[in-house]
Structure formats: structure tokens, C-alpha cells
C-alpha positions in Angstrom: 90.8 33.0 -47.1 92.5 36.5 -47.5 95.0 37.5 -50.2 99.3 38.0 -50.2 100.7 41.6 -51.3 104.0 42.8 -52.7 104.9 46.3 -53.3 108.7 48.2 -54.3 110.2 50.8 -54.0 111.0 52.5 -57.7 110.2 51.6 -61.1 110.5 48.1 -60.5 108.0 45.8 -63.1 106.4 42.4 -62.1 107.0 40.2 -63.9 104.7 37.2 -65.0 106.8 34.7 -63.2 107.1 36.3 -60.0 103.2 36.7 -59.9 102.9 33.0 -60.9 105.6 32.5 -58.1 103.5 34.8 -55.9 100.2 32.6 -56.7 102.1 29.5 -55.6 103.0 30.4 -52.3 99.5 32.1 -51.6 97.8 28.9 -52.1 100.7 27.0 -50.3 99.6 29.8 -47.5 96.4 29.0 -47.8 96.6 25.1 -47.3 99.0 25.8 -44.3 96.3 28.2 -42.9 93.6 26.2 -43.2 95.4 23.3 -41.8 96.0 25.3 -39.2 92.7 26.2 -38.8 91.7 22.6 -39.1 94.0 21.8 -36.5 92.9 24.5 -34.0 89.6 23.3 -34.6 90.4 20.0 -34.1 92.3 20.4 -30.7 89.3 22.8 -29.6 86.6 20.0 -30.6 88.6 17.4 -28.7 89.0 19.6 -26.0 85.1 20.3 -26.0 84.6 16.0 -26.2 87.1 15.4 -23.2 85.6 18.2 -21.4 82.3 16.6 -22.1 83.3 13.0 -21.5 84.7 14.2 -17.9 81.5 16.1 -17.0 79.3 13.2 -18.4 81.3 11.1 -15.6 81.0 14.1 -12.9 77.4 14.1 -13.9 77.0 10.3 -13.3 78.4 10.2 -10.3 76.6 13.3 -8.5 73.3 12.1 -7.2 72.6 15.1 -4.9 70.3 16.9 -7.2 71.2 20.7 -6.1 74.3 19.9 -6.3 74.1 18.1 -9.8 72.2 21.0 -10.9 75.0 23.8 -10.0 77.2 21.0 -12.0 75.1 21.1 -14.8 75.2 24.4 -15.6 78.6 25.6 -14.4 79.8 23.2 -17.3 77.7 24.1 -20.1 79.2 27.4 -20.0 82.3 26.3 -19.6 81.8 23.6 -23.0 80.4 26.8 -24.9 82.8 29.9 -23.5 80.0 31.4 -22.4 79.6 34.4 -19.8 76.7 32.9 -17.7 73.7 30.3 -18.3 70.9 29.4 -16.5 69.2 26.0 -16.1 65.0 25.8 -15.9 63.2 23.4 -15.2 59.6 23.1 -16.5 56.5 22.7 -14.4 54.0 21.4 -17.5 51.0 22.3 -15.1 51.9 25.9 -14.4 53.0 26.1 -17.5 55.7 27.9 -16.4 59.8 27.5 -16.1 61.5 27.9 -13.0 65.4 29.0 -12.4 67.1 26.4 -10.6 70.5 27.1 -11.1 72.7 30.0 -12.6 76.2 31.1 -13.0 78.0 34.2 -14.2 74.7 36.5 -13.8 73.4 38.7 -11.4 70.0 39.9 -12.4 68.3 36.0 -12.1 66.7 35.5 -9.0 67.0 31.7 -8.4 63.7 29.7 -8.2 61.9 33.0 -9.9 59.2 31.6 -12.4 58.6 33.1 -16.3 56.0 31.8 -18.6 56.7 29.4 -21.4 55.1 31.4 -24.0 57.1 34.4 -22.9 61.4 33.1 -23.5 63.4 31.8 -25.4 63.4 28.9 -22.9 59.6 28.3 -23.2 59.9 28.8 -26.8 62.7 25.6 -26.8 60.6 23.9 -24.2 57.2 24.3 -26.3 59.0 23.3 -29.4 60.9 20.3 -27.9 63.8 22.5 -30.2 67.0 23.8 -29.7 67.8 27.5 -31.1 70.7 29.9 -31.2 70.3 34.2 -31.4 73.4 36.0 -31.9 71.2 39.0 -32.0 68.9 38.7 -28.4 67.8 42.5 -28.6 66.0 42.4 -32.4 64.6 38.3 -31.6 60.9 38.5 -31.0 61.6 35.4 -28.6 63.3 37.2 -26.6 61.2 37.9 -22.8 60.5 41.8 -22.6 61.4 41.9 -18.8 65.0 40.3 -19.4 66.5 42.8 -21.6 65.2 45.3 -19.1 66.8 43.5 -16.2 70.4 44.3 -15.2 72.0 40.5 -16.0 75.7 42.0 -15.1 76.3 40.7 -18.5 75.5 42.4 -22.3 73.2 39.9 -22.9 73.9 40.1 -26.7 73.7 36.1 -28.1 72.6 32.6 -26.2 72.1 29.6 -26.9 68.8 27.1 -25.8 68.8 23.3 -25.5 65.7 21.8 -24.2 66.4 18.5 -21.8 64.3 15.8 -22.3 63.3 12.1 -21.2 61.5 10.6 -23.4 60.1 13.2 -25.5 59.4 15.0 -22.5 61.0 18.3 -22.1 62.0 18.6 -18.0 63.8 21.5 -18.6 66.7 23.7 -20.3 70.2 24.7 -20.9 70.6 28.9 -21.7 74.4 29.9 -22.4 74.7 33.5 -22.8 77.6 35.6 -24.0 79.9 33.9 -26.2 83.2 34.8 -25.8 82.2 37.6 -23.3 79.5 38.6 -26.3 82.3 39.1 -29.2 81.8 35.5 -30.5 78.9 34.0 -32.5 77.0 30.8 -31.3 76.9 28.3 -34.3 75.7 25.1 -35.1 78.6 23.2 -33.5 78.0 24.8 -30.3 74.5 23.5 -30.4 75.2 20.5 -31.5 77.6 20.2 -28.7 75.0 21.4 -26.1 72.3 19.2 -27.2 74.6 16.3 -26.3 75.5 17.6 -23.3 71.8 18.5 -22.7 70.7 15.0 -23.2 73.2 13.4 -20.6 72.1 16.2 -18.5 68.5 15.4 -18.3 69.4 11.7 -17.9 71.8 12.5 -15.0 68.9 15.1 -13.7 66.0 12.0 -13.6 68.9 9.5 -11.8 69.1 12.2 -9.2 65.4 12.8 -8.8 64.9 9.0 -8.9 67.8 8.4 -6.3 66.3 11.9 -4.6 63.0 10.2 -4.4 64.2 7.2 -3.1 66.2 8.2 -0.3 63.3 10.7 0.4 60.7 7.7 0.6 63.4 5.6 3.0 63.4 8.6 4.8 60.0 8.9 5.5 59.9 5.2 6.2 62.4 5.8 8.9 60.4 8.6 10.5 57.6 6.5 10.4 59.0 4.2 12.2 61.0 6.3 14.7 57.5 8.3 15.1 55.7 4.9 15.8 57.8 4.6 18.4 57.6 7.7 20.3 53.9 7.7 20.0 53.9 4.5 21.9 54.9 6.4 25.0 52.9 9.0 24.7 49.4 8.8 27.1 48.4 12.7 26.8 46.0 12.9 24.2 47.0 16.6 23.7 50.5 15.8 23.7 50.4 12.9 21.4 48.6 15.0 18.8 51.2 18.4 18.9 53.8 15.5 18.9 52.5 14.2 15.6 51.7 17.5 13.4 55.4 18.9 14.6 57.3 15.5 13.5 55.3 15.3 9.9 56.1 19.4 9.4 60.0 18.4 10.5 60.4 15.5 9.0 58.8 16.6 5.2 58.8 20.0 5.5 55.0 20.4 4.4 54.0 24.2 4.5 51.1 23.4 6.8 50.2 20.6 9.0 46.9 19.7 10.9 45.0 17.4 12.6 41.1 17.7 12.9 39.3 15.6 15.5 35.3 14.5 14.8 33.5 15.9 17.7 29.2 15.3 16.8 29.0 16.3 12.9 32.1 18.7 12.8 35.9 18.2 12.6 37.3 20.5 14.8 40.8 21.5 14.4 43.2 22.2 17.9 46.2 20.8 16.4 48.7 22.3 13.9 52.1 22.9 12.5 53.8 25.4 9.8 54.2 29.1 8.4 50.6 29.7 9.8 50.2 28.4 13.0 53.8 29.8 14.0 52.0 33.3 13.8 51.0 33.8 17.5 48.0 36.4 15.4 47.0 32.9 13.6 43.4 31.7 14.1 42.5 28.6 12.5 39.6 29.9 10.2 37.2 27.9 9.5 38.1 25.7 12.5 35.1 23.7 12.4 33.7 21.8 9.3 30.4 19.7 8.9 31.4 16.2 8.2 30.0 15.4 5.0 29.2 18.7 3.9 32.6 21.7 4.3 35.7 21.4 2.6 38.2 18.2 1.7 37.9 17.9 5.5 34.1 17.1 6.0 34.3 14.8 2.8 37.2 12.6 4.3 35.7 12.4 7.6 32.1 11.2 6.2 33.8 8.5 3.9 36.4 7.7 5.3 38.9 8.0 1.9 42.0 10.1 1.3 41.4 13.3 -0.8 44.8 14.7 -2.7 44.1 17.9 -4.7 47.1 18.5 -6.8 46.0 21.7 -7.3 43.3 23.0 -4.8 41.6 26.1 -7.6 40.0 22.6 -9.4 39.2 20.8 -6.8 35.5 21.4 -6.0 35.7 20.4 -1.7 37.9 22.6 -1.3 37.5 25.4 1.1 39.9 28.2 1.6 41.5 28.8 5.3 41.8 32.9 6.0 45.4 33.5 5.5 46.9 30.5 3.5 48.7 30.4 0.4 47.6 26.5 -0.1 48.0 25.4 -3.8 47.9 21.8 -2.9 46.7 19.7 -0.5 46.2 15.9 0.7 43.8 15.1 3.5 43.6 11.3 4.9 41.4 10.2 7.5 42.1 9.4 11.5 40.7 5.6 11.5 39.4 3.4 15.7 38.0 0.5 15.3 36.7 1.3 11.6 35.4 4.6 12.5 36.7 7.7 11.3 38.2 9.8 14.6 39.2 12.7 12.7 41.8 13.7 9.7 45.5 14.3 9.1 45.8 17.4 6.4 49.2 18.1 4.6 49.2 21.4 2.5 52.1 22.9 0.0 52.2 26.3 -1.1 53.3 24.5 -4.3 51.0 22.5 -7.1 51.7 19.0 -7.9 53.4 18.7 -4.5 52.0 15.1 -3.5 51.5 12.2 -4.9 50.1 8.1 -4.7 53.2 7.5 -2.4 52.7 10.5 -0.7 49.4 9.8 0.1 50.8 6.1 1.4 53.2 7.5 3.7 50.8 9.9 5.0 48.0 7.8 5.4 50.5 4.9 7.9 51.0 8.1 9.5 47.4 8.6 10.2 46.8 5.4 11.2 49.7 5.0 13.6 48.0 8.1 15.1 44.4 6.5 15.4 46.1 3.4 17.0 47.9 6.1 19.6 45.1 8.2 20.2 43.3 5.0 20.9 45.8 3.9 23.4 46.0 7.5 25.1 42.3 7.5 24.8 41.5 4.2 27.0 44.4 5.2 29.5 42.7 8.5 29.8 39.2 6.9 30.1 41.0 4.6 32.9 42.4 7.4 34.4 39.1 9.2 34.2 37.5 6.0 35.7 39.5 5.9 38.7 38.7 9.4 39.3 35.4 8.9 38.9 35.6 6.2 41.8 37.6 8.3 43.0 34.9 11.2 43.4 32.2 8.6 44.3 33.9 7.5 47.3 34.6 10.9 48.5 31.5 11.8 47.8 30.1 9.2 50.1 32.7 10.3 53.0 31.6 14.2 52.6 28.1 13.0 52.6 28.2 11.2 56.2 30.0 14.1 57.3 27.4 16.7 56.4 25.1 18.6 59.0 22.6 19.8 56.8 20.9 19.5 53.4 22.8 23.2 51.9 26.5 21.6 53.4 25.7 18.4 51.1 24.5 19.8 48.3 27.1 22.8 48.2 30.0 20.2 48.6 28.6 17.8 46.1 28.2 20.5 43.4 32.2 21.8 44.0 33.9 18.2 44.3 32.4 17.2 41.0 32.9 20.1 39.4 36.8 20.5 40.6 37.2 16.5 39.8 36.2 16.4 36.5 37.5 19.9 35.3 33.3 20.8 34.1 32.1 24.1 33.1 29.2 24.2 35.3 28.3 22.1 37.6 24.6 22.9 39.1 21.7 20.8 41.3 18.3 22.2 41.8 15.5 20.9 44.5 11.8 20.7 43.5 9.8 23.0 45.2 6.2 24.1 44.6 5.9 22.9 40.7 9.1 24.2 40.0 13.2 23.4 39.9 15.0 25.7 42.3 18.5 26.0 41.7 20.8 25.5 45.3 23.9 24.9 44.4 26.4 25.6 41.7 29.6 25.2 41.1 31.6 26.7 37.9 31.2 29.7 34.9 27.5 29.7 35.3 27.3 29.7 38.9 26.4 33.4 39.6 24.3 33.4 37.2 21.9 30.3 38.0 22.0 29.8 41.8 18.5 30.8 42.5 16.6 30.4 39.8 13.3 28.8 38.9 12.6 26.2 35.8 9.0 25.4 36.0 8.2 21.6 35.7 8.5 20.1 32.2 10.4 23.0 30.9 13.9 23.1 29.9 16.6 20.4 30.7 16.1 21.1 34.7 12.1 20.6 33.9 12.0 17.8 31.6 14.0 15.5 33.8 12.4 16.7 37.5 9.4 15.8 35.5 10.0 12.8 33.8 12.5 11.0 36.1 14.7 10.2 33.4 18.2 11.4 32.9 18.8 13.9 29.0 22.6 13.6 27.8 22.8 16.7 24.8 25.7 16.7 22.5 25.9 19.9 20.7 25.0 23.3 20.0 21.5 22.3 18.1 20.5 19.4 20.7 20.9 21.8 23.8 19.1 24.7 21.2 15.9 22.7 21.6 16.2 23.2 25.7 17.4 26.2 26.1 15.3 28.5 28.4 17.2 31.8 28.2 21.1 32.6 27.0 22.4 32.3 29.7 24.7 29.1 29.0 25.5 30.4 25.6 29.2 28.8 24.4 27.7 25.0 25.9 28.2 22.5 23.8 27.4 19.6 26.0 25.1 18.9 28.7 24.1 16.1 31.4 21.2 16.3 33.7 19.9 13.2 35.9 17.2 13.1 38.6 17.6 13.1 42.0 15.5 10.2 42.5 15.0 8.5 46.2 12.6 5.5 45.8 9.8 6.9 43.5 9.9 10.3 44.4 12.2 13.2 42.4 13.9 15.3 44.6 15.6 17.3 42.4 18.5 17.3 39.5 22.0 16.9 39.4 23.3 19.0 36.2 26.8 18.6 34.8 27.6 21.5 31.5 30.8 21.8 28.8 31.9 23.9 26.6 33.3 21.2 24.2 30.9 18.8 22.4 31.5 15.3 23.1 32.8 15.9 26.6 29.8 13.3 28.0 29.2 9.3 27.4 27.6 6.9 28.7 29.6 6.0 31.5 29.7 9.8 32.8 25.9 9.5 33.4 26.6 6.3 35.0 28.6 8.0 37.5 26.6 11.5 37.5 23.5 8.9 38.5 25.7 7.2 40.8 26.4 10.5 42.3 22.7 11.4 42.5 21.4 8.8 44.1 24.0 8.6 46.7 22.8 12.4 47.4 19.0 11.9 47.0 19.7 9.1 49.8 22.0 11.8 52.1 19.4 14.3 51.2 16.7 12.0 52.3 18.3 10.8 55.3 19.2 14.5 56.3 15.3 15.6 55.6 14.3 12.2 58.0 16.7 12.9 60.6 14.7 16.6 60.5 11.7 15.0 61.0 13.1 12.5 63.7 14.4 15.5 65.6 10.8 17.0 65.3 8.9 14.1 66.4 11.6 13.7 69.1 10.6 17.4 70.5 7.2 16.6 70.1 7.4 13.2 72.7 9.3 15.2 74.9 7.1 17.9 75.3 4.0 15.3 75.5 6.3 13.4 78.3 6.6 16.6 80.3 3.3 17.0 79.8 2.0 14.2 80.9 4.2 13.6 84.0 2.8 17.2 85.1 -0.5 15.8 84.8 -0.2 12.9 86.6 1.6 15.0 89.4 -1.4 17.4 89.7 -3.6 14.4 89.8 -1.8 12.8 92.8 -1.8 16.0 94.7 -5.4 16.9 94.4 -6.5 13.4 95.4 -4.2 13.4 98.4 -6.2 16.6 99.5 -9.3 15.5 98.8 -8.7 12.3 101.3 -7.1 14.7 103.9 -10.3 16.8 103.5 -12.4 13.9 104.0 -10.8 13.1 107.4 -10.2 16.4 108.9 -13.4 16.7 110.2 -13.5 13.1 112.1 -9.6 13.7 113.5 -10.4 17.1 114.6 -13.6 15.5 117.0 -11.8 12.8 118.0 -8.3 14.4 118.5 -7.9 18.0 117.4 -3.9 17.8 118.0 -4.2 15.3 115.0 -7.1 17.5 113.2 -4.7 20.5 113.3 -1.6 18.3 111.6 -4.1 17.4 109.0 -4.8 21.1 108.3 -1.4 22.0 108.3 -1.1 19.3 105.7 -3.9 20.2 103.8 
């Protein structure tokens, strides 16, 4: 333990007895030292177990896992004497450690990332082992870029206790700096932080567990608060920017969308997140081909959820220009068994979702479909009184109209402005060809005037044929298309303006959205056309009534003159006859008759 020395002054000789004496009180000393030592020990170990025992109680009853965390590590360093730790925790499928929580440094950005085969942290972590280096600068363990960094400690010693559940390493404990770097880590220190490491990474899965929890009531809650505000909603357009802006709120999902199925693409309008608050931001690719592009065209031809923990192996997968997507979790949009569109959820993080994730997500989605199926049948009712609406008016404008370019003119505008169409456009048959007259909408310059022979094109087919063509997409209306003219339509509705067997003509409705047509809008385009082909037909016979009426007329006139001529010349002729006889007889009377004559 050290050694006891006694020097004189003079010639003074030791004796044998005094060193004997000398001997006995050095090893008195010595027991007294080391009892002292024992006793310093003693009262710092007891310290270091109440210290523990009252952060293994703080720890128990912290549930907030940030906070917890901070916890954590602010009282390893104080159990050790350190100068600073951090606290990782271990992402198996990056392979990679991430800084959640540090104290006493500088240099440590928290949440930055380092390798596992790189630190002494992923060295503990690989190795499920703790370690202590009292010389960081010569261990091979040691990561390059942190002796470089500026810690705003020396950074001469640590000690590393991995955190595990189960044989699982979650994470680990780094204590730096002993004693401000003049002290030695040794194996009671690790000993003590291995304990404290263990109730750490018990208290850290309670948090996550109570974390996860609360996070899943949450969601439940927003569920059901979201249920009930979609219930009010009747907009289509506002239901949807509703939902994708309460999901990105609510879990904080780097990117929300919703995609709706319009002929064989999704199409996606709606959208939340990093991205779409970029007013630059263009959703690209915007449309998909069900069944064939991306995680998108695979939920929407099946009708399953597709989560892709990490999007590089999963093979649907299709990138979107300008993302940082590392994992995503599409669900379909389900009316009435069909799939409507998607809801897509992406993180900028792997491993972000999982099973109850995809749960939550998917109630979400289907309180949607239910909504947008409400919104859609009141729209449709909506639409359907406005389509009465039209037809009426229609049949009031029609009576009022003075001539067959009034009608048609007034027809093509009311439908047009009613129903919010591109183009709305009707065309007369006229010597083996369909002659555009009216138009009303994007096209309208560009078509009033112009000729589609019989049989050809849209206009053609149905002047021809007598039956009405309803095209839903780029590819259908490809097959028709005369010239470029209507490039950008995506749907089109022609019927025949049909009075009794004859075709007068077409009445053509255009959109720049596919799907914008059904059934019952060529029920009411038909109902349309027909109550013009009757006006038409009415105005063309009230023509030909006027003509015939000019005709009797001048046939009346005619004849009356006739008649009158007639009179007078026979009148003459008798007077002729008789002037002769008066004028012997009496030629006062033959003169009268003259004068008549």
C-alpha cells in the first residue's frame, strides 16, 4: 500500500526495536488504510445502489418515452461520474444505431445515424457485450469520424453496455470521461452499468408498449372523430382533402394520398405532406394502370393492402419524382365490393408501419368509401335535379324559339353551362355529311362549321347508324378521332337527333376527365335530343306551313282575279249582243248601252 519513513538529525543509530516498532505501526497503518479504503468504497457502492434503486423507480414510473430516454441517460453518467454519454438505439434493419439522447456533449447531433460495424456501440450491440476503453484514441473500435469530431469533451475512456429484451439488443448505454477523463473505468463500473442497462431496456419496452398503446387509442379516437365529420360532408372534393389532411395531422405520415379509379388508371388529385406543401409539387406519376404500375395499380386490381417496410425490396414499387419514401402502405377505397380508389401512407423512415397500422388505416379507407358513397349519390341527386332541371328549361326555351339557329344555339349553351362540359357541340345532316351549327365550350371555335362525312368519326357513326356511342378514355375516343383537334378529351357522348325514323343530326357532349359520363347522362343527353329533333321538326314544318300558306294565297288572288275578268268580259259580250237591237228600237237606250260597253 505504500511504505512509513523516519529520518534524524545527527548520528543517531536505529535501533532493531525501533524498526520492529516502526514495522508495527506501518501494518497497523495499513489495516487502517485499507479500512478506510474499504469504507470509502463501501459508502461509494451504496451510494451507486441507492442512486440506482431511486432511478430504477424514476425509470418505472416515466412512461413518456422521450422523456424516459433523457432520464436514462442523464443518470448513467451520473451512476458512473462520467462527463457525457449517449444513448442509441438500434435499427436491426438499417443496421445502423441512432442517437436518441445525450448529455454533457456537444459534437453529437441527436437522431444522427452511425453504422454498427463502425463504434464501439455497434461493436457492444453486434456482440450483445459490454466493454470498457480507458484508451479511446489507440482502440481499433473506436469510429474514425468521432475522434475527429469536436465532442466538447477529451474523449479519452467510455464505457458500453448494450440494452437488451430478450436477447435482443434495442440499444446502448456510452459513458465517456470518467472523472472528467482522469479516472479509469473498471469492472465495477460495468458491472454497475449493465444493471442499470438492463432496467433501462425494460423501462424503455414499458414506454414503447405504453407509447404504442396510447398511440393506437389515439388513432381509434381520430377514427372515430373523423367518422364523424365525414358524415357531414356531401362535396366529394371536400370530403377527400378533408380525409388526407386529418390522417397526415393526426399520424404525422410524411406523405398522404388518395387515388381515385377512373377506367384502368388511379388517378391521384388528393394529397397531404412535405411534398404536396411545395406549391412547385407535381404529383409524378399521377396516373397508374390498375393492375400493372406501382403498389397503387396492384391494390386497386385486387383489392388487398400492400405494406412495403422498406420500398428498395419491394418489386411494385414505383418511385414519385421528388420523394424520399423508404416505406410505404397502400389500402384500397372499397363501394359496394368494388375497389373506388386507394388510400397511400408513406414514411421517409423503414420499418415505419406495421399489421396494426395497416388495420387502422384500412377502417380509415373504408369509412372513406362509405363517405364518398354518400357524397356520391347526393351529388348524383343533385346532378339529377339539374338534369330535370335543364330538361325543363330546355322545353321552355324551345317553345320560345323563332328559328332552327335560336334553338340549336340555346340548346348547345344551356347544357354546356348546366352541366359544367368541355364542349358541348350539335351538327345537322346535310348532303352526306354532319355539319357542325352550334357549339358551346373549349372546342367551340374550332368545330362550328365543320364537316364529318357519314360513317366517319363519332359525329358520322351515330348520324349514320342512329345509335347513340358513350367513350370513356383516351384509347376508346383514339379509335374515332378524325383530326387533333379535341386532344386532352378523355370522355365523350354523342346521340342522334332522331325525329320518328329520320336522323336529323347529333347532339355531342365532350370532357376532359374520364368517367365524367354514365348511363343516366345519355338518358338525359337523348332526352334532350329528341325534345330538339321534335322543336327542330316543328320549326322546319311551321317553314313549310308558312310556304304552302303563301302559295294558297297567291293561288286565291289568283283565282278571284280570274273569276273577275270572266264576269266582266261576259257582261260585255251580252251588252254587245243587244246594242244593236236597243239602238233601232230606241237609240237613247242604244247610246246608254255604249256608254256602258
Amino acid at each position: 500500500l505504500g511504505a512509513l519513513f523516519v529520518a534524524t538529525r545527527g548520528l543517531h543509530v536505529f535501533r532493531p526495536q525501533e524498526l520492529d516498532l516502526l514495522t508495527a505501526i506501518g501494518q497497523q497503518t495499513a489495516v487502517a488504510v485499507e479500512n478506510a479504503r474499504l469504507y470509502e468504497d463501501t459508502r461509494t457502492r451504496l451510494a451507486q445502489v441507492t442512486a440506482l434503486q431511486e432511478t430504477n423507480r424514476a425509470l418505472v414510473s416515466t412512461l413518456e418515452l422521450n422523456a424516459l430516454l433523457e432520464l436514462i441517460i442523464q443518470q448513467a453518467v451520473y451512476l458512473l461520474q462520467g462527463e457525457g454519454g449517449i444513448l442509441n438505439l438500434t435499427d436491426w434493419d438499417r443496421r445502423e444505431d441512432q442517437v436518441v439522447a445525450i448529455t454533457g456533449i456537444s459534437g453529437v447531433a441527436l437522431g444522427s445515424w452511425d453504422r454498427l460495424d463502425g463504434s464501439l456501440s455497434g461493436w457492444a450491440t453486434l456482440n450483445n457485450q459490454p466493454l470498457i476503453s480507458n484508451n479511446l484514441r489507440d482502440d481499433p473500435r473506436t469510429s474514425r469520424s468521432a475522434l475527429e469530431m469536436d465532442l466538447g469533451v477529451p474523449l479519452v475512456n467510455a464505457v458500453v453496455a448494450p440494452m437488451a429484451i430478450k436477447e435482443q439488443v434495442i440499444g446502448t448505454l456510452v459513458v465517456i470521461d470518467k472523472l472528467g477523463g482522469k479516472g479509469e473505468f473498471n469492472e465495477e463500473d460495468l458491472n454497475l452499468l449493465m444493471a442499470f442497462a438492463s432496467q433501462a431496456a425494460t423501462a424503455i419496452e414499458n414506454a414503447r408498449l405504453y407509447s404504442d398503446e396510447h398511440r393506437r387509442a389515439e388513432q381509434f379516437r381520430i377514427i372515430s372523430e373523423l367518422g364523424r365529420q365525414l358524415a357531414s360532408i356531401l362535396q366529394v372534393d371536400d370530403l377527400l382533402t378533408q380525409v388526407v389532411q386529418a390522417v397526415k395531422q393526426a399520424f404525422g405520415h410524411y406523405h398522404v394520398a388518395i387515388g381515385l379509379v377512373e377506367g384502368d388508371e388511379v388517378v391521384y388529385r388528393y394529397g397531404a405532406g412535405e411534398l404536396w406543401d411545395d406549391p412547385q409539387f407535381t404529383f409524378k406519376p399521377s396516373r397508374l394502370k390498375v393492375g400493372q404500375e406501382g403498389m397503387t395499380g396492384w391494390v386497386a386490381a385486387t383489392g388487398e393492402a400492400l405494406l412495403a417496410v422498406d420500398v428498395r425490396e419491394e418489386p411494385h414499387y414505383v418511385w414519385m419524382q421528388g420523394s424520399r419514401t423508404q416505406s410505404e402502405l397502400t389500402v384500397p377505397i372499397l363501394v359496394k365490393q368494388q375497389v373506388t380508389g386507394v388510400l397511400d401512407v408513406q414514411s421517409d423512415r423503414l420499418n415505419a408501419f406495421d399489421n396494426t397500422d395497416q388495420v387502422v388505416i384500412q377502417l380509415l379507407a373504408n369509412q372513406t368509401g362509405a363517405a364518398l358513397e354518400n357524397a356520391r349519390l347526393f351529388s348524383a341527386e343533385r346532378r339529377r335535379a339539374e338534369q330535370f332541371r335543364v330538361i325543363s328549361e330546355v322545353g321552355r326555351q324551345i317553345v320560345t324559339a323563332t328559328g332552327e339557329q335560336e334553338l340549336l344555339e340555346q340548346l348547345a349553351a344551356l347544357v354546356q353551362s348546366s352541366f359544367g362540359y368541355t364542349n358541348v357541340g350539335i351538327g345537322l345532316v346535310q348532303d352526306g355529311a354532319v355539319v357542325s351549327r352550334a357549339e358551346a365550350g373549349a372546342f367551340a371555335s374550332q368545330y362550328l362549321g365543320s364537316r364529318v362525312p357519314l360513317g366517319a368519326g363519332c359525329w358520322g357513326r351515330v348520324a349514320q347508324t342512329g345509335e347513340a356511342l358513350l367513350l370513356n378514355g383516351a384509347e376508346e375516343i383514339t379509335r374515332y378521332r378524325i383530326d387533333a383537334t379535341d386532344a386532352g378529351v378523355q370522355s365523350h357522348l354523342c346521340v342522334p337527333l332522331a325525329f320518328k325514323e329520320t336522323i336529323l343530326g347529333v347532339l355531342s357532349a365532350q370532357s376532359d376527365a374520364t368517367g365524367t359520363f354514365d348511363e343516366s347522362d345519355q338518358v338525359v343527353l337523348q332526352s334532350l335530343a329528341s325534345q330538339a329533333a321534335v322543336a327542330l321538326e316543328n320549326l322546319r314544318a311551321q317553314t313549310r306551313a308558312q310556304q304552302l300558306a303563301v302559295i294558297e294565297e297567291r293561288n286565291r288572288l289568283a283565282r278571284e282575279l280570274h273569276d273577275a275578268v270572266t264576269q266582266t268580259l261576259f257582261s260585255a259580250s251580252l251588252i254587245a249582243e243587244a246594242l244593236p237591237a236597243a239602238w233601232e228600237q230606241d237609240p237613247a237606250e242604244g247610246r246608254e248601252l255604249l256608254q256602258e260597253l
